[in-house]
KEKE-3310 file (N, C-alpha, C; in steps of 0.2 Angstrom, whole numbers, plus 5000, padded with zeros to 4 digits):
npx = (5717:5703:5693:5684:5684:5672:5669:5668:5655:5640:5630:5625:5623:5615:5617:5619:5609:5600:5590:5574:5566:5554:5555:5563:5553:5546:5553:5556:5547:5543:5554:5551:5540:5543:5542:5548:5566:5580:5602:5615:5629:5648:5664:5678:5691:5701:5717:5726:5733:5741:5734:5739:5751:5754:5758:5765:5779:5793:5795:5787:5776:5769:5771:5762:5752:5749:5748:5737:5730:5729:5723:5708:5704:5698:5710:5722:5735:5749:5752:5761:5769:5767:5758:5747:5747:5743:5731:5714:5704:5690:5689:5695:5693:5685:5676:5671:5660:5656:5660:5662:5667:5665:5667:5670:5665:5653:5647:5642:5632:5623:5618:5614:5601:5593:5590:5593:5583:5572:5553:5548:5559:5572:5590:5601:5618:5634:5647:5664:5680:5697:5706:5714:5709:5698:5690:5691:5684:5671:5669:5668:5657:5648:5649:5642:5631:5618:5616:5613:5604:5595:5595:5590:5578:5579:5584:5600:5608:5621:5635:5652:5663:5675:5690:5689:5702:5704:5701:5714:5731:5742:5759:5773:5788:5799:5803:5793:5790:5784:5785:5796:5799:5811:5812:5807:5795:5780:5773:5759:5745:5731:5717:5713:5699:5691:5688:5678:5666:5664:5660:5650:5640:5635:5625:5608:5596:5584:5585:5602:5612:5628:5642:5658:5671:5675:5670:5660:5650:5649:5634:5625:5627:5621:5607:5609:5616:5605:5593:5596:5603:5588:5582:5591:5587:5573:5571:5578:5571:5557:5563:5567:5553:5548:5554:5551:5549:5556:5570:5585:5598:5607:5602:5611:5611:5618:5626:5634:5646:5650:5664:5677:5691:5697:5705:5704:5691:5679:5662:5660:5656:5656:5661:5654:5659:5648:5643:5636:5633:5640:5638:5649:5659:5675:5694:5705:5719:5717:5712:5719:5720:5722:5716:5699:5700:5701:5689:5681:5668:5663:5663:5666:5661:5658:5641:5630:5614:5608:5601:5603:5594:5579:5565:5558:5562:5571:5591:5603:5617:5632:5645:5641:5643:5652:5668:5682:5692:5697:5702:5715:5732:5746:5760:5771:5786:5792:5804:5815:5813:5804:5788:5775:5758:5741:5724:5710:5695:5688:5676:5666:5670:5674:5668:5654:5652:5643:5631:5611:5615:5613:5617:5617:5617:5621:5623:5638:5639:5636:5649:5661:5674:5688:5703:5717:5723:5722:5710:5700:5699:5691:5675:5662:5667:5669)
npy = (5495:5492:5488:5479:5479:5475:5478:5490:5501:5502:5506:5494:5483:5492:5496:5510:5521:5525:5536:5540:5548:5551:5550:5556:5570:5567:5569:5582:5589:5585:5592:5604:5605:5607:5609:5613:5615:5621:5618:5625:5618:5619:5615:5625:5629:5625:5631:5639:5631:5622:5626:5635:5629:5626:5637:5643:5635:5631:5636:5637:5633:5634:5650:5652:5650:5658:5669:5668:5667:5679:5687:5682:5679:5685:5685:5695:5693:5699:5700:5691:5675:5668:5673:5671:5658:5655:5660:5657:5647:5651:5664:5668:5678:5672:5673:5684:5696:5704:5722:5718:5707:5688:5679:5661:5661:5669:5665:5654:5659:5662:5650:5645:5651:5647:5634:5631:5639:5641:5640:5651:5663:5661:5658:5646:5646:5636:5638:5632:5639:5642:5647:5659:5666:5670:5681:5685:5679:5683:5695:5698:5690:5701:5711:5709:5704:5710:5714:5704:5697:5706:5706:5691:5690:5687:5679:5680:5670:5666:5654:5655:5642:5635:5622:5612:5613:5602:5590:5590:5579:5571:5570:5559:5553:5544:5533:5530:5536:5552:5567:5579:5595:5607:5616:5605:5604:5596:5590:5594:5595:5600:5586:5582:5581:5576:5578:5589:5586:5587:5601:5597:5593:5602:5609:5610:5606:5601:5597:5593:5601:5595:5602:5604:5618:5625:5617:5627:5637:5650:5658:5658:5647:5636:5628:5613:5612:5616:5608:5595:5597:5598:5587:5576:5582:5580:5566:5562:5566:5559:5548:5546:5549:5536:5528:5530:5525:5518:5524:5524:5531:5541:5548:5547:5554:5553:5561:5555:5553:5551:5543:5551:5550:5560:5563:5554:5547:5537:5527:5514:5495:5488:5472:5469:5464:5456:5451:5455:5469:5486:5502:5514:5527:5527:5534:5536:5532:5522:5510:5499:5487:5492:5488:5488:5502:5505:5497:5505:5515:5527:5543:5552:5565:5574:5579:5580:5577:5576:5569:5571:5568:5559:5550:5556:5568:5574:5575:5566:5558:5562:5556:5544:5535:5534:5527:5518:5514:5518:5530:5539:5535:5548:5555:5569:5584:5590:5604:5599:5584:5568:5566:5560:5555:5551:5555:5559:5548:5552:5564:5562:5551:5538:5544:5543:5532:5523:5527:5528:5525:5531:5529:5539:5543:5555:5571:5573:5589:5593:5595:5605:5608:5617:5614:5615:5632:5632:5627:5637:5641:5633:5634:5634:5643:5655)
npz = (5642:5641:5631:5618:5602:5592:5577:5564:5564:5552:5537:5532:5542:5551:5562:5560:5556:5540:5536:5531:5518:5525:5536:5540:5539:5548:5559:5560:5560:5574:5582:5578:5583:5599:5614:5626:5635:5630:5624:5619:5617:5615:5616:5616:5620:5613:5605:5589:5586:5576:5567:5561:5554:5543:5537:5539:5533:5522:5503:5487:5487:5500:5498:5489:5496:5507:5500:5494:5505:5510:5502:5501:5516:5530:5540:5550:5545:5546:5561:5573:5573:5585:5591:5584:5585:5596:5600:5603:5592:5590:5592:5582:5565:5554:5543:5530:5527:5516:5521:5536:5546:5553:5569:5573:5586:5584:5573:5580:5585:5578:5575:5583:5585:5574:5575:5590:5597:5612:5613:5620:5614:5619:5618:5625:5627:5629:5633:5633:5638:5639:5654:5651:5641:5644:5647:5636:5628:5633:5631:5618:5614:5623:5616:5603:5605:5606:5592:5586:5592:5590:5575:5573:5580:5595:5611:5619:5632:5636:5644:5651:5652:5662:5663:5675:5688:5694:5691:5684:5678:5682:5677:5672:5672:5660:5670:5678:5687:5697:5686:5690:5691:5687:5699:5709:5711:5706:5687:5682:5671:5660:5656:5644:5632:5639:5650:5650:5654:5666:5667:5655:5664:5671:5664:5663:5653:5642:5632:5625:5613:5605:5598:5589:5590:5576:5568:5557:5546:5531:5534:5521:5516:5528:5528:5525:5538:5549:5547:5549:5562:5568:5562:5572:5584:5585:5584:5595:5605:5602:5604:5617:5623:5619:5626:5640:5653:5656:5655:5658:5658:5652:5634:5617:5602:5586:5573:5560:5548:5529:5528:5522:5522:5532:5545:5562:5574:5574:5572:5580:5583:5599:5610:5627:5642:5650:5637:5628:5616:5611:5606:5601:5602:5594:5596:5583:5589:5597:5592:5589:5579:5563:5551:5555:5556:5543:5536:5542:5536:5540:5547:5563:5567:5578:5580:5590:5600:5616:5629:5647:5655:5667:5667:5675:5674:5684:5684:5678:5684:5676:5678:5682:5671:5663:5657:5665:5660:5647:5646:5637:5635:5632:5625:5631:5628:5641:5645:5637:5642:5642:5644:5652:5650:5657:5650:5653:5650:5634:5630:5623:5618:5628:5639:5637:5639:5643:5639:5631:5615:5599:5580:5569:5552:5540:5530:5522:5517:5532:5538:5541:5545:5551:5549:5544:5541:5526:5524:5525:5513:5509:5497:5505:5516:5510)
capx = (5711:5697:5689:5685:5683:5670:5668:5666:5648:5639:5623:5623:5621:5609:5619:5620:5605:5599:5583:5570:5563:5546:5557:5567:5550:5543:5557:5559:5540:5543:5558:5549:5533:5544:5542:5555:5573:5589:5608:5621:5635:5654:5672:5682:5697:5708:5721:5727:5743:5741:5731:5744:5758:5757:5758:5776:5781:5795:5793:5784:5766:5769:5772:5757:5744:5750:5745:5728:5725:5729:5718:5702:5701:5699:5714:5728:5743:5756:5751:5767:5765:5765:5752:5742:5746:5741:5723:5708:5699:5685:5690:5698:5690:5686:5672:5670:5651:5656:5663:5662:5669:5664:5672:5666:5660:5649:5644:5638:5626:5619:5616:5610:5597:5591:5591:5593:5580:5565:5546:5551:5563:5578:5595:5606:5624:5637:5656:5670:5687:5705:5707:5718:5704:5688:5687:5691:5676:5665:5668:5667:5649:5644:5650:5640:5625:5613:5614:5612:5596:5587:5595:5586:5574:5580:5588:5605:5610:5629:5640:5657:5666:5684:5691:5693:5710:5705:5703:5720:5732:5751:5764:5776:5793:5801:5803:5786:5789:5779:5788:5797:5803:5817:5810:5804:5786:5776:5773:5754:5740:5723:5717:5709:5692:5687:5686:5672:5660:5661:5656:5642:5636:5631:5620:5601:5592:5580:5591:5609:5617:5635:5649:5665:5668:5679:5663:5656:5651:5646:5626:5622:5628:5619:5605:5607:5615:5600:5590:5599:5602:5583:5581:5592:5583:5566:5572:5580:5563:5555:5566:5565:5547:5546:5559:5548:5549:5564:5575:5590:5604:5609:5603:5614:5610:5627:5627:5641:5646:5652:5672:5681:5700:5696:5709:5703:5688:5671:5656:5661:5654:5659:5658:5653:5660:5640:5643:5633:5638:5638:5640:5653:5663:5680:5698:5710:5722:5713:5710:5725:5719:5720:5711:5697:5698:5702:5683:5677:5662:5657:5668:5664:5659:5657:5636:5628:5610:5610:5597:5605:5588:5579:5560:5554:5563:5579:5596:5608:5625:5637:5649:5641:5640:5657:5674:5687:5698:5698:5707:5722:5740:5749:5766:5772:5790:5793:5809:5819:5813:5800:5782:5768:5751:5736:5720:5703:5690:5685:5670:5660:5671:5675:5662:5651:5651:5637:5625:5610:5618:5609:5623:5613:5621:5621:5625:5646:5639:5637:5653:5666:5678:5693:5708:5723:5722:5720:5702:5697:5699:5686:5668:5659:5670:5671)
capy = (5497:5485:5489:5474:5480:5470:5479:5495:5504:5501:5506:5490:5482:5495:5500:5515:5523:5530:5543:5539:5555:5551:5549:5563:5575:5566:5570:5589:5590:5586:5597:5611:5609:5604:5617:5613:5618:5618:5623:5621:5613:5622:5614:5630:5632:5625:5637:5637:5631:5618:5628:5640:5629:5626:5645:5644:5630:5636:5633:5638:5632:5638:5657:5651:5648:5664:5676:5665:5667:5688:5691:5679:5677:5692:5686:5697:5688:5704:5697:5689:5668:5664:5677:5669:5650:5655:5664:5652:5647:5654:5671:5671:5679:5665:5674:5687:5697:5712:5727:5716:5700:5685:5673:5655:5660:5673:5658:5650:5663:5663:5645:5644:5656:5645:5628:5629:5644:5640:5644:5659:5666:5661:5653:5646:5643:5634:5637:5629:5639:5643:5653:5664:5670:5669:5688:5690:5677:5687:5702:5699:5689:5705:5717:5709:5699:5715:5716:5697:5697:5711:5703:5684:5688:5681:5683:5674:5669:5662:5651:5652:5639:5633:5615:5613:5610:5596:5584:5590:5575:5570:5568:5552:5551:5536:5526:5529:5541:5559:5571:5584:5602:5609:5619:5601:5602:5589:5592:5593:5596:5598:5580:5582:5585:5572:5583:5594:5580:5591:5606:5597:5591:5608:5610:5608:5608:5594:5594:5598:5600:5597:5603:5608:5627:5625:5616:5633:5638:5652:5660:5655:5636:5634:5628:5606:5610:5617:5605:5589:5599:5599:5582:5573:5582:5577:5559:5560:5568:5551:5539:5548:5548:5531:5522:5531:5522:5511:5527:5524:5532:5548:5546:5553:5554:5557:5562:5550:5556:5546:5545:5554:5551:5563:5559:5555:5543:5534:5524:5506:5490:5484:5470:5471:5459:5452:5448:5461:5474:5492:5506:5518:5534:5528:5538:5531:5529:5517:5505:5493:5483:5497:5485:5491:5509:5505:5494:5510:5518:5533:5547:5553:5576:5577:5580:5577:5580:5573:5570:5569:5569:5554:5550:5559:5575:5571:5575:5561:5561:5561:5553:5538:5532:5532:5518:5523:5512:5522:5534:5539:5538:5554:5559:5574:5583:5597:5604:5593:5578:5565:5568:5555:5557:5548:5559:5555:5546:5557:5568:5558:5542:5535:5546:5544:5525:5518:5531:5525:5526:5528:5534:5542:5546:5564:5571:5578:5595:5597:5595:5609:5610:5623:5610:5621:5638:5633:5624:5644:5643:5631:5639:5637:5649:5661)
capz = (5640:5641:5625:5611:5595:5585:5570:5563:5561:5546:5535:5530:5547:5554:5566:5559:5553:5534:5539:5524:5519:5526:5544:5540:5538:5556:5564:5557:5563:5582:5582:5577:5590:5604:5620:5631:5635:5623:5627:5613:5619:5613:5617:5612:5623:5608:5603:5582:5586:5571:5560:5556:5552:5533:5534:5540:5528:5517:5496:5483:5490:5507:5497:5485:5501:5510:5495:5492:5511:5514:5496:5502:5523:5534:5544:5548:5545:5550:5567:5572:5573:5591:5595:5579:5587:5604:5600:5601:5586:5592:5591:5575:5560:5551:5538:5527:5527:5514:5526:5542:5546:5560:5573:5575:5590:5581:5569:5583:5589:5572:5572:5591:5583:5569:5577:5597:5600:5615:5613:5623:5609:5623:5615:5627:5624:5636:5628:5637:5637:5639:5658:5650:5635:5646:5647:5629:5624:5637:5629:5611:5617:5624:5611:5598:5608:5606:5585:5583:5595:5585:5569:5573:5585:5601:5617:5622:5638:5637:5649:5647:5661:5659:5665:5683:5687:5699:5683:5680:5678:5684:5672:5676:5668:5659:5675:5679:5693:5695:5684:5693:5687:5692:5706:5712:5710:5701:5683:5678:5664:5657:5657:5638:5633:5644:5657:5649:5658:5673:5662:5654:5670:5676:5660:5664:5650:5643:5627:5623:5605:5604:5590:5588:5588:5571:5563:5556:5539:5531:5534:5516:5518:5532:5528:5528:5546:5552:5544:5552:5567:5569:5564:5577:5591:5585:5587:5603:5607:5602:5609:5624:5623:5621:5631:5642:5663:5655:5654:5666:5658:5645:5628:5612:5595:5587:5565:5557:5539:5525:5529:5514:5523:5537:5553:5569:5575:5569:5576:5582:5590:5605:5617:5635:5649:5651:5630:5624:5612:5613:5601:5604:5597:5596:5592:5581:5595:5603:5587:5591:5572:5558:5547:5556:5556:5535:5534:5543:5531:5543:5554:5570:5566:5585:5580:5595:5601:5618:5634:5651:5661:5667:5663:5677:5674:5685:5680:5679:5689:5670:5681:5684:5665:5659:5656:5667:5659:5642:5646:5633:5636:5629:5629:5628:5630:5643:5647:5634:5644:5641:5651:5651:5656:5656:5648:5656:5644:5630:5631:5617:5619:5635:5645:5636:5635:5645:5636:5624:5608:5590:5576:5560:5547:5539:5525:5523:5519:5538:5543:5538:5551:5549:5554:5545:5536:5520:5527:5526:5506:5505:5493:5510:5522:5508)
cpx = (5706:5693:5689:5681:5678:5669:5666:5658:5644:5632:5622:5620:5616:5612:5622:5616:5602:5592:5580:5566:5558:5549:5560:5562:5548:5548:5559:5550:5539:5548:5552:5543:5536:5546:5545:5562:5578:5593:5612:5626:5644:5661:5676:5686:5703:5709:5723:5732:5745:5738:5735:5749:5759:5759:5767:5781:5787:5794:5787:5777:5764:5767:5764:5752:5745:5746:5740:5724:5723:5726:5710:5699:5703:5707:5721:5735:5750:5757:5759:5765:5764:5760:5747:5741:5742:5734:5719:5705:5693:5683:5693:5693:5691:5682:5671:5663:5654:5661:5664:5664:5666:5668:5667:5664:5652:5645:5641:5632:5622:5617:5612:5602:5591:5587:5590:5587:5573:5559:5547:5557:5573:5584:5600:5612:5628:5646:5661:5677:5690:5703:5707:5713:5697:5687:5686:5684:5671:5664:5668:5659:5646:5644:5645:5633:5618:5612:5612:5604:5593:5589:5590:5581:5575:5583:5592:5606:5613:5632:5646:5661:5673:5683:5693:5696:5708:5704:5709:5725:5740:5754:5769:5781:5794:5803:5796:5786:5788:5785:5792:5799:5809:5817:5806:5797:5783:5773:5764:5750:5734:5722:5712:5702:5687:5683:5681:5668:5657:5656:5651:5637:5633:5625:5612:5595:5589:5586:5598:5611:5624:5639:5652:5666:5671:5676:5657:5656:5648:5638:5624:5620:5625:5611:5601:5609:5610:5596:5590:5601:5593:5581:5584:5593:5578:5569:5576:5575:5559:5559:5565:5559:5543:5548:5555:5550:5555:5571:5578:5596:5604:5607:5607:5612:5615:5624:5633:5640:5650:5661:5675:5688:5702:5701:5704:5698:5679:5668:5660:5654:5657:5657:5659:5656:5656:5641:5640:5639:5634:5638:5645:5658:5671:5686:5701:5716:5720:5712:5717:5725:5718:5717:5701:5694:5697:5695:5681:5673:5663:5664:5662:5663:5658:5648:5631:5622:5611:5603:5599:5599:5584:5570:5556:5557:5572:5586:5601:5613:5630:5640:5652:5643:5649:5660:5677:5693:5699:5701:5716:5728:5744:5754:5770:5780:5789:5800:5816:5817:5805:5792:5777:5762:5745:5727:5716:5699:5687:5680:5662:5664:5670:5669:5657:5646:5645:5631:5619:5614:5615:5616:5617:5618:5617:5625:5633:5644:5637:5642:5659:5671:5686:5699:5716:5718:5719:5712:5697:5696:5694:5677:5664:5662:5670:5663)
cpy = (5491:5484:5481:5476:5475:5472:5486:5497:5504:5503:5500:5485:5485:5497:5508:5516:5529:5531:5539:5547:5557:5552:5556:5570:5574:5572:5577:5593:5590:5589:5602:5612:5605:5609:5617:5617:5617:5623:5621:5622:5615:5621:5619:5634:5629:5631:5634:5635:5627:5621:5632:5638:5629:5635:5647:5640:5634:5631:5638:5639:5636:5647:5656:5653:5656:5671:5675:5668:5675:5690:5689:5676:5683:5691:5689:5695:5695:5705:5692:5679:5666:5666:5673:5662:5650:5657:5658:5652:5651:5662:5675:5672:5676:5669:5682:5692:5703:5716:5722:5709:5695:5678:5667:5655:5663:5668:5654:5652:5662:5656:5642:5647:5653:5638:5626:5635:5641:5641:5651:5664:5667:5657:5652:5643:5642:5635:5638:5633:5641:5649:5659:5669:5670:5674:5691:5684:5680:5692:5703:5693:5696:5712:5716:5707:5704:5714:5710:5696:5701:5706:5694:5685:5683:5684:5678:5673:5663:5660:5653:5650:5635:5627:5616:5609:5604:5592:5585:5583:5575:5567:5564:5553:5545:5529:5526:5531:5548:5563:5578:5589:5603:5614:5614:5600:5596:5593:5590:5596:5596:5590:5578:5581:5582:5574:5590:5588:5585:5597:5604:5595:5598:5609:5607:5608:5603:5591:5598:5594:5601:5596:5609:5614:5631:5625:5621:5635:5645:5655:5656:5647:5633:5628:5619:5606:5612:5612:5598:5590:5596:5588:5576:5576:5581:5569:5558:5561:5561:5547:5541:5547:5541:5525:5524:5531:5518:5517:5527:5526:5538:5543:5552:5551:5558:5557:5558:5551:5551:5548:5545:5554:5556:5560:5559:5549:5541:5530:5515:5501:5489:5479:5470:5464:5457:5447:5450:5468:5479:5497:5511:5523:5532:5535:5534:5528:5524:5508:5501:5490:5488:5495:5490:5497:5510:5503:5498:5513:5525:5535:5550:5563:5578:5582:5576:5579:5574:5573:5569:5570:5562:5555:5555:5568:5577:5574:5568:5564:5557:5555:5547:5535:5532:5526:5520:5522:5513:5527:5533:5539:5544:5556:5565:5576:5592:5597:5600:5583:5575:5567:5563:5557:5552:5552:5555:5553:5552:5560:5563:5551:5539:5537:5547:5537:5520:5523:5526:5529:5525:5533:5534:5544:5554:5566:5577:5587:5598:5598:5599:5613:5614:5619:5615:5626:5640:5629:5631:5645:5639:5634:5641:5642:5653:5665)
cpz = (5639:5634:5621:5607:5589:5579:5569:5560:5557:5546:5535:5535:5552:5559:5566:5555:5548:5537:5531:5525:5522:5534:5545:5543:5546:5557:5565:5562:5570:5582:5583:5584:5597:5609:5626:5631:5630:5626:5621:5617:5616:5616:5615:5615:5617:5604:5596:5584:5580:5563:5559:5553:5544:5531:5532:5536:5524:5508:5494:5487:5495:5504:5495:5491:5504:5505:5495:5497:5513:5508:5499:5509:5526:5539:5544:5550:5547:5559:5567:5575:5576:5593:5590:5580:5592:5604:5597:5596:5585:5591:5585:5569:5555:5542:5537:5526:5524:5521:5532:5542:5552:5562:5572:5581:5589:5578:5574:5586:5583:5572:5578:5586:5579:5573:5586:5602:5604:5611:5616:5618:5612:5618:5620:5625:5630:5631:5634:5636:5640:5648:5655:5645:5637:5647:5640:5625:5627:5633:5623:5612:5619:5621:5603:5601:5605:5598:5585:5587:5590:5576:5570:5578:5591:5607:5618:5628:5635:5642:5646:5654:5656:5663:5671:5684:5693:5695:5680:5682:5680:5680:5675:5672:5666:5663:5678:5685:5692:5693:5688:5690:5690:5698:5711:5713:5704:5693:5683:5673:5663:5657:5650:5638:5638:5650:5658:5653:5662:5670:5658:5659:5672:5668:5662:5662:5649:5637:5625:5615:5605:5600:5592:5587:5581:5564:5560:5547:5539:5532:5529:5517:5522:5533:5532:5536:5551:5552:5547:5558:5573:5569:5569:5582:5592:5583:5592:5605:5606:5605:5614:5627:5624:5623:5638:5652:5662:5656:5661:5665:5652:5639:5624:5607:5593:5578:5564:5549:5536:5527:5522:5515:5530:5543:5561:5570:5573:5574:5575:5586:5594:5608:5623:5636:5646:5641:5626:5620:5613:5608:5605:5599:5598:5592:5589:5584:5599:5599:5585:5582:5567:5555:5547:5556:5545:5533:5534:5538:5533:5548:5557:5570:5572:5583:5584:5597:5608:5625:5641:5657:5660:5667:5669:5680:5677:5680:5682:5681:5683:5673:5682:5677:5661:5660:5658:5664:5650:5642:5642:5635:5629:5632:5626:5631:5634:5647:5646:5638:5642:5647:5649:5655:5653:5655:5652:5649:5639:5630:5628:5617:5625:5640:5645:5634:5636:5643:5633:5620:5602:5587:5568:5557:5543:5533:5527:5524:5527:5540:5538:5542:5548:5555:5554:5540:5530:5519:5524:5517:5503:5502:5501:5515:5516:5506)
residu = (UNK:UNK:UNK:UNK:UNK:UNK:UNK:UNK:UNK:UNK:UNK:UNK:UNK:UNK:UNK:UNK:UNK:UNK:UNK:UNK:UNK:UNK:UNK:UNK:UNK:UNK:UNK:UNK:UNK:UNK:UNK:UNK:UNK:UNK:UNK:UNK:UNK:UNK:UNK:UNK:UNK:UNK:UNK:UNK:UNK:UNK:UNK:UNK:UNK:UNK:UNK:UNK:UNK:UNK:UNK:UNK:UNK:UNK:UNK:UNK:UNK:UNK:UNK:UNK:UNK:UNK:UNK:UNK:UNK:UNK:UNK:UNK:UNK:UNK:UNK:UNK:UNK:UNK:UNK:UNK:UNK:UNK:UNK:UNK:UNK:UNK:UNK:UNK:UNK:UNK:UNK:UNK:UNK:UNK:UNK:UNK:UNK:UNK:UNK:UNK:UNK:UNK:UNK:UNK:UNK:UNK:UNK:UNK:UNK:UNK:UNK:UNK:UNK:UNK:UNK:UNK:UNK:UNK:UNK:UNK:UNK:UNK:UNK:UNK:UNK:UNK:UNK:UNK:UNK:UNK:UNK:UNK:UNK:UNK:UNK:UNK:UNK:UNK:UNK:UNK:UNK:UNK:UNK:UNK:UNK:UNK:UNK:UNK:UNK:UNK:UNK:UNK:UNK:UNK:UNK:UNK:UNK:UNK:UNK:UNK:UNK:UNK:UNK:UNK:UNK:UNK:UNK:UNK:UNK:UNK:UNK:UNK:UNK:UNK:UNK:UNK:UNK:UNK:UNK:UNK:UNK:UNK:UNK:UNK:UNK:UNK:UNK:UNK:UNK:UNK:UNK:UNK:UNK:UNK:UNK:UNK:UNK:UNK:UNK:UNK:UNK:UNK:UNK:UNK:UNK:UNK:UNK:UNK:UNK:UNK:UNK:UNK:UNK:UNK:UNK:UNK:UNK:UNK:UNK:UNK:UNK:UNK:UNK:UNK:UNK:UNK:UNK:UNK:UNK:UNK:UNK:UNK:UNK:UNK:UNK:UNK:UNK:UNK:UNK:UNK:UNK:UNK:UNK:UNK:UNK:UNK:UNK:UNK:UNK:UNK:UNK:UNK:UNK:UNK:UNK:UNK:UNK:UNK:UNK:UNK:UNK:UNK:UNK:UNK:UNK:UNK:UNK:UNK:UNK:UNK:UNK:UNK:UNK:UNK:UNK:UNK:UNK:UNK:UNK:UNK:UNK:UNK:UNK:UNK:UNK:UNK:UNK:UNK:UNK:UNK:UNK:UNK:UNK:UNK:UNK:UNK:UNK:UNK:UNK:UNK:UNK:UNK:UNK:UNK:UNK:UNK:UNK:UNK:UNK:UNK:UNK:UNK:UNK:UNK:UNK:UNK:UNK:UNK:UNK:UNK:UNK:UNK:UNK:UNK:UNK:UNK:UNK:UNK:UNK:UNK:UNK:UNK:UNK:UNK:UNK:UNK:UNK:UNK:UNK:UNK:UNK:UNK:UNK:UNK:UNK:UNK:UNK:UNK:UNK:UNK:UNK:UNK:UNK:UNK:UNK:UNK:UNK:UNK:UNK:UNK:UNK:UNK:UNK:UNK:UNK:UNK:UNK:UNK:UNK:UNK:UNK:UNK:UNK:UNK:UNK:UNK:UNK:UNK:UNK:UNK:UNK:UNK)
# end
């Protein structure tokens, strides 16, 4: 990996920028009166396979969390645990509304609604998943689509595309030849999120918003992700605006939250070959110096407002602007034996490296992402 790590992101340095209120209200202000396209942007072919395990746990706790969870989350646990590991996040009945309950896909229409709706009263939504579940996201989209329109005043029009298996990857055994199974065929795999690229390349709007499909809170709650939502697309809308003839590569404006111990990756420097430095999303796998990831301030919420079009309307070719030599190594074990594979550049890291980059910071209450089960017992999901 080519990367050089110079230091992690900071208020303190500026590379990482506090909004003053008087910036916060601009930016809230060109949101609001801006008459262009919007798509919200949804990764939501991951399955719970993780978020159920403390359930299985044996002890006290484990019993403890089980009875908390079948008294205060619509979900029903007499579901047997494979079928409860294997069903999308998306799908799972995440919250509670009195008599009725909703998914985090549902949570997303309500938030399209709020935040991602045209001048035309249009909401598009683009959601990435699972082959196997892309008839059952259709059809819970199209079972509810009609009441959430009359309840918000809007109309949806949804994507939903899965990863195309030509980004799928080759698995290598321990001597670093192609995996074979035992009917002799070559072992391969999804190529991780990396490989939504292709999938956000067909998006053709002037702005996309992109988040997790995990990161959902209740209605009530809602109010600072709307709120911050709106302000970093009225600043991408200004930079855009006045990077103006100079624009010659994607911009993103990414939310970065105070890190409270959170796993996974934060806002860096880097430097270039040429000697320049760059801003960049990395993961923790990649931070060779843990010191680093330890001085870290700020994590990485996957809050993304993003413009893939260029100053005279143009869509960019994604393709061109990534790090090829980002790409993760990951091993996994199939059929008792060892299997390696090399992941393509991560959707918001590596592919998204040669981007403009601004990292604002944002306040924690946006980010309430539902990692395991007992996530669901926090005041917001209930």
């Amino acid at each position: 990996m080519s990367l050089i790590i110079e230091k992690a992101a900071s208020v303190q340095d500026g590379t990482i920028i506090r909004l003053t209120p008087e910036q916060e209200s601009e930016y809230l202000k060109i949101a609001e009166s801006f008459e262009g396209t919007l798509c919200k942007f949804t990764p939501a072919s991951g399955a719970a396979t993780r978020m159920f395990k403390p359930l299985y746990e044996e002890g006290e706790n484990a019993d403890r969390l089980r009875e908390e969870l079948k008294a205060k989350t619509p979900i029903d646990f007499s579901i047997d645990r494979d079928t409860l590991a294997s069903t999308p996040k998306g799908l799972l009945p995440f919250h509670k509304y009195g008599m009725f309950t909703r998914t985090p896909l549902e949570e997303h229409l309500v938030e399209g609604a709020m935040y991602a709706k045209d001048k035309d009263g249009k909401v598009k939504l683009h959601f990435t998943v699972s082959e196997e579940h892309l008839e059952d996201f259709k059809n819970l989209f199209n079972r509810f689509k009609a009441g959430y329109e009359n309840r918000y005043n809007c109309t949806y029009e949804a994507f939903f595309t899965t990863q195309d298996h030509a980004t799928d990857v080759t698995a290598y055994d321990e001597n670093g030849n192609p995996f074979r199974k035992e009917d002799g065929t070559i072992l391969t795999r999804p190529a991780g999120h990396g490989a939504l690229l292709k999938n956000l390349n067909l998006c053709d709007e002037d702005f996309i918003f992109i988040k997790n499909i995990d990161n959902v809170v209740k209605e009530p709650f809602l109010d600072d992700t709307v709120k911050w939502k709106k302000i970093l697309l009225g600043m991408a809308i200004k930079i855009k605006n006045s990077i103006g003839d100079k624009l010659d590569r994607p911009i993103r404006v990414c939310g970065m939250v105070k890190n409270e111990g959170e796993p996974g990756g934060g806002p860096f420097v880097c430097k270039e070959k040429d000697g320049t430095t760059s801003l960049q999303i990395l993961e923790s796998v990649q931070i060779e110096d843990k010191s680093l990831m330890k001085n870290s301030t700020h994590f990485n919420p996957v809050d993304i407002v993003c413009c893939i079009k260029d100053s005279t309307g143009n869509k960019f070719d994604l393709q061109q602007f990534t790090d090829p030599t980002t790409g993760l190594s990951v091993e996994k074990t199939f059929a008792g034996r060892k299997a390696k594979y090399t992941e393509l550049p991560g959707l918001w890291n590596g592919s998204m490296s040669l981007w403009h980059t601004i990292f604002v910071e944002v306040p924690i209450s946006t980010f309430n992402p539902v990692k395991t089960v007992a996530d669901l017992l926090r005041p917001v999901h209930q």
